[in-house]
C-alpha positions as CSV (number, residue, x, y, z in Angstrom):
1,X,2.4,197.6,31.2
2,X,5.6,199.0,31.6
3,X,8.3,200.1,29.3
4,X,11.6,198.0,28.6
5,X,14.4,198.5,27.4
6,X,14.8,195.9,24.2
7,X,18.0,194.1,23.7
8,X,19.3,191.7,21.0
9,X,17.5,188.9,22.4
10,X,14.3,190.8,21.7
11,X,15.3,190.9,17.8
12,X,13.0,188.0,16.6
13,X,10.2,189.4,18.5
14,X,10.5,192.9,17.1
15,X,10.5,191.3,13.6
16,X,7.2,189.3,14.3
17,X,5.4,192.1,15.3
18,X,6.8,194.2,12.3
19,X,5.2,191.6,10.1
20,X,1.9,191.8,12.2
21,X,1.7,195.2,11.1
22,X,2.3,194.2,7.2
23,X,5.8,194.7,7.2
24,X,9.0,193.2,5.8
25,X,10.8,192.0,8.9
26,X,13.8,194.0,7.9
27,X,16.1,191.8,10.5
28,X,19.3,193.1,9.5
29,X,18.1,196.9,9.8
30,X,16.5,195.9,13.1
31,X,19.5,194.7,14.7
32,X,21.7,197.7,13.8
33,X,18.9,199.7,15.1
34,X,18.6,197.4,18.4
35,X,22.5,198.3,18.8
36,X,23.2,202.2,18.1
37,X,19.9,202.9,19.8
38,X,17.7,203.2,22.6
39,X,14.8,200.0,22.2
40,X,12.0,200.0,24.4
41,X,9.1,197.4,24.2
42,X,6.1,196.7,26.1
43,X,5.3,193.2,26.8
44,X,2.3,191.2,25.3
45,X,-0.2,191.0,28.0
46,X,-0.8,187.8,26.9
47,X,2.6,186.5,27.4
48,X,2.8,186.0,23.4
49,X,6.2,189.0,22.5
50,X,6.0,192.1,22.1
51,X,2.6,194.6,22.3
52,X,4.7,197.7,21.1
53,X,8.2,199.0,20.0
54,X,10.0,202.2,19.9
55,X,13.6,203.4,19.2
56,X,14.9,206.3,20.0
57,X,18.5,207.1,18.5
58,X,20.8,210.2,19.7
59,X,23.1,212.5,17.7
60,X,25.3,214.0,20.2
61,X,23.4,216.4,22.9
62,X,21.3,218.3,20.5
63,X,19.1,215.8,18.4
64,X,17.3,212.7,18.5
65,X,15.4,210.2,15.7
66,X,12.0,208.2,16.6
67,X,11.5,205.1,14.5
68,X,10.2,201.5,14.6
69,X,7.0,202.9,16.4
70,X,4.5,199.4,16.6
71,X,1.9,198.8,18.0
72,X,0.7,194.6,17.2
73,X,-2.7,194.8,15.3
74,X,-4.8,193.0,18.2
75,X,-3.8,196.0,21.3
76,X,-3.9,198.3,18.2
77,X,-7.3,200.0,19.9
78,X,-7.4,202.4,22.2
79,X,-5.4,200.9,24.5
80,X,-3.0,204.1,24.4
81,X,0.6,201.6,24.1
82,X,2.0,203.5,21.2
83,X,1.5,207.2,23.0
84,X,3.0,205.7,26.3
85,X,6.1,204.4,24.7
86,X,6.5,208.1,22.6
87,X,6.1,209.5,25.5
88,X,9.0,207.7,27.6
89,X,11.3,208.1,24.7
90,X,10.6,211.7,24.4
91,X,11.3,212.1,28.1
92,X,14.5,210.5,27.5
93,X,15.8,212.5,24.7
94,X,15.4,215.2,27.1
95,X,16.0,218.8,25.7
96,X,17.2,217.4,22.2
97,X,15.1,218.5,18.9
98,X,13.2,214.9,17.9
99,X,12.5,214.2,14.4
100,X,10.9,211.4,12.5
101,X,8.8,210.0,9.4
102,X,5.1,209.9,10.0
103,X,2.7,207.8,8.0
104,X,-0.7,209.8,7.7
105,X,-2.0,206.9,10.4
106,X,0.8,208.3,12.9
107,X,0.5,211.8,12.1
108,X,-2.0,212.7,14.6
109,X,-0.7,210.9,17.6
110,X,2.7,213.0,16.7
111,X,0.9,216.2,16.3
112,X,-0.6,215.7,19.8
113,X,2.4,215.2,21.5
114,X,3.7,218.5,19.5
115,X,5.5,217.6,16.3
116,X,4.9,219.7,13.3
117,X,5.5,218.9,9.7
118,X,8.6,220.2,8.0
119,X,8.7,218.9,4.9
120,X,8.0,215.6,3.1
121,X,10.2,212.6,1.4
122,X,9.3,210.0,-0.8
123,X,10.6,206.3,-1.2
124,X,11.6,205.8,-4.8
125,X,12.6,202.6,-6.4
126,X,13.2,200.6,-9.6
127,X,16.2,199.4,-11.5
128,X,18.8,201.9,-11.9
129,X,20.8,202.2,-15.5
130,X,23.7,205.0,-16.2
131,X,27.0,204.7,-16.7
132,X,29.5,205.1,-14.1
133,X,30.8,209.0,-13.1
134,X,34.4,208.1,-13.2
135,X,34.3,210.7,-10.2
136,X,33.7,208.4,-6.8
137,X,36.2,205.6,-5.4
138,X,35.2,202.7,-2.7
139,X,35.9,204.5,0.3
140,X,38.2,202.6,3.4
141,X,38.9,203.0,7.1
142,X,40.9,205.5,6.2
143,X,38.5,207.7,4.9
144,X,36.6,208.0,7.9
145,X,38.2,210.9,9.2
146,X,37.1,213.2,6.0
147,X,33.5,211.3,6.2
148,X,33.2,212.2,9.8
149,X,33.8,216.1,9.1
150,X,31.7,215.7,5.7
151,X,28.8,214.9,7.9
152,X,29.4,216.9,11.0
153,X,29.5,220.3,8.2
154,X,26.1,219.1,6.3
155,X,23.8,217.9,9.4
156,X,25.1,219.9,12.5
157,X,25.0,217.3,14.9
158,X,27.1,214.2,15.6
159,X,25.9,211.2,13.4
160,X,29.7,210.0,14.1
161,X,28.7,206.4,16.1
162,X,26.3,205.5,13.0
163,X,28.0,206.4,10.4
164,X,31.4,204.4,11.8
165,X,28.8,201.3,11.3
166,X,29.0,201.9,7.6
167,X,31.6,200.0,6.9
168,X,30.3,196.8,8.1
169,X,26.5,197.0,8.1
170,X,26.3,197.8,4.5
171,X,27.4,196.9,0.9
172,X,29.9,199.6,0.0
173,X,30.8,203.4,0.7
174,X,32.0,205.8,-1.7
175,X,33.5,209.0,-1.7
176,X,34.1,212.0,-3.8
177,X,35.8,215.1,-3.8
178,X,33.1,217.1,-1.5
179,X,31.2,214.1,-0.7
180,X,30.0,210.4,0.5
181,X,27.8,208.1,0.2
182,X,26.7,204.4,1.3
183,X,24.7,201.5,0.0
184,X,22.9,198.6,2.4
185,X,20.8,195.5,1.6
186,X,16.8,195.3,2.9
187,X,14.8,192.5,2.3
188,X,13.0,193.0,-0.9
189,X,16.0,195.7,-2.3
190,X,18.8,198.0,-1.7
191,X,19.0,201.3,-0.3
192,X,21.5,204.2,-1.2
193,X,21.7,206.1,2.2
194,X,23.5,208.0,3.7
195,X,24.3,210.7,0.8
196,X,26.2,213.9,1.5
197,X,27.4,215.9,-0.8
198,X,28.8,220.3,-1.4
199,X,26.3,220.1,-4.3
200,X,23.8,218.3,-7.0
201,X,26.7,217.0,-9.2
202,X,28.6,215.5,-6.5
203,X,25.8,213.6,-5.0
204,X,24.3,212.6,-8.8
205,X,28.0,210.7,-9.2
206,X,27.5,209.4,-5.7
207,X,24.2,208.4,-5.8
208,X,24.6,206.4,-9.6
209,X,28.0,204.8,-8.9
210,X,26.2,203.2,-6.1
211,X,23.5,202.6,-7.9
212,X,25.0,200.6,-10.4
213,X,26.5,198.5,-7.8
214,X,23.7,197.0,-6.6
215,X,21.7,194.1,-7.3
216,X,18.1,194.6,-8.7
217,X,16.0,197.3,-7.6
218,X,17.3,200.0,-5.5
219,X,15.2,202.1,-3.2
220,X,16.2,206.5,-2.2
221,X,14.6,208.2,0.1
222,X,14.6,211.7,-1.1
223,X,13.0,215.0,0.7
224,X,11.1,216.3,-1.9
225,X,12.5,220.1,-2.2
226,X,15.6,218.0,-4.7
227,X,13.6,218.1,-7.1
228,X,16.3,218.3,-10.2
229,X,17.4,215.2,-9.0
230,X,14.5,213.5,-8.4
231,X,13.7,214.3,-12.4
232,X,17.3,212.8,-13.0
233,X,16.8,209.3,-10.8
234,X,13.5,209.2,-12.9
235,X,14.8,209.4,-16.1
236,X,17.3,206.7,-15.1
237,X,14.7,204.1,-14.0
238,X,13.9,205.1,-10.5
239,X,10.4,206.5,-9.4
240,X,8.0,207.6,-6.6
241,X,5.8,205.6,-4.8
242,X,4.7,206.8,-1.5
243,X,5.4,209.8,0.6
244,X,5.2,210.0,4.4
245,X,5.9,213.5,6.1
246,X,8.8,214.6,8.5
247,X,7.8,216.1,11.5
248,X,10.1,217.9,14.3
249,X,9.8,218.3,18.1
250,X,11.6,221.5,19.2
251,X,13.8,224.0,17.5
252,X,14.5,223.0,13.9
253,X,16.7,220.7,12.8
254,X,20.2,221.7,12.7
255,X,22.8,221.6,9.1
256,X,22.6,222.6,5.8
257,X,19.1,220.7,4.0
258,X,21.2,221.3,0.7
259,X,23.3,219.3,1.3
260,X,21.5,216.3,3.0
261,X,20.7,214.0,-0.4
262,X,19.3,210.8,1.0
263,X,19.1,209.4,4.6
264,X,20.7,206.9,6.2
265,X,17.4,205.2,6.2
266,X,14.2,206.9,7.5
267,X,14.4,205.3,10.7
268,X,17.7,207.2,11.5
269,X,17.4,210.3,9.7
């Protein structure tokens, strides 16, 4: 059973064994995924899809995201797919720092192939109310240069091929004085992400005047040290639910964490 690289005609089987596994089939995150990254698979033995994913995205030369790591529920045993695919992507990020999400089901297999825990985020949703800041405008083309530098500044590392995607994979992007920020729709609600901003403030106007954008209930991703606003999405209608743990291969991860408000999504970092 030999890795493969996945392509777009893989798509529907990646979302069928997502949904093995209990998950939304998230088709429209998959296929951005499927395109700015690095899909592997191993076929069914049985001839029926996919036994296992993995994608592995690069940022430039220096850093690397795991995500979409599956394994379907009847090769789930001891049949070693899941650490065979980890380790072919981790052999082709090569000397790049690797990050990712871990569930406390993945953590182990991580921690044996030498991640560590660096911190933890967790997903928090409901229906967001506020008014709007008065201090963000939709953002255009021609605001991908500032974006571009906004972003290089915060993480440390060239997002530059993802974050160009923006403009057509998700809802709307704003910007601010100091700062961006982007809204996409999932299957069951929509996600603020990616949000960049010099300080609280900035990424409170970003984050709300998304926020009030969307339709129903909105989901952020937030690592747990922003705590003040956590407290403030809370008081405005959006709460915790779960947490799941980011874990690093390597040096640490490069950029400024103060300035790093919500991810992209957790699959990219």
């Amino acid at each position: 059973m030999t890795p493969r690289r996945l392509t777009l005609d893989d798509l529907d089987d990646c979302t069928r064994l997502a949904k093995d596994r209990g998950w939304l089939p998230e088709q429209h995150k998959w296929r951005l995924l499927l395109e700015v990254g690095e899909p592997y698979g191993i076929d069914a033995p049985d001839g029926d899809g996919l036994a296992a994913t993995n994608i592995l995205t690069s940022y430039g030369d220096d850093h690397a995201v795991i995500s979409m790591v599956l394994t379907a529920s009847r090769f789930g045993m001891r049949r070693g797919l899941g650490r065979r695919l980890m380790e072919h992507v981790l052999e082709r990020a090569g000397d790049r720092t690797v990050s990712l999400y871990a569930t406390e089901y993945g953590r182990p297999l991580y921690e044996r192939l030498g991640f560590r825990v660096v911190g933890t985020a967790g997903k928090h949703a409901g229906h967001f109310s506020g008014e709007p800041s008065g201090r963000t405008r939709p953002a255009t083309s021609d605001d991908l240069g500032t974006i571009l530098a906004l972003d290089a500044e915060a993480l440390g590392t060239d997002r530059s091929a993802v974050l160009r995607r923006m403009f057509t994979f998700g809802e709307e992007v704003r910007i601010a004085d100091g700062g961006f920020g982007h809204r996409w729709r999932n299957d069951d609600n929509t996600v603020i992400g990616p949000v960049v901003a010099r300080d609280e403030e900035t990424a409170r106007a970003l984050i709300g005047d998304l926020a009030l954008g969307a339709e129903g209930e909105v989901r952020m991703d937030f690592d747990l040290t922003h705590e003040s606003v956590i407290r403030w999405a809370a008081e405005h209608g959006v709460t915790s639910s779960w947490q799941v743990s980011r874990m690093v291969r390597g040096s640490g991860l490069p950029g400024d964490p103060a300035r790093q408000f919500l991810p992209f999504m957790q699959a990219l970092g």
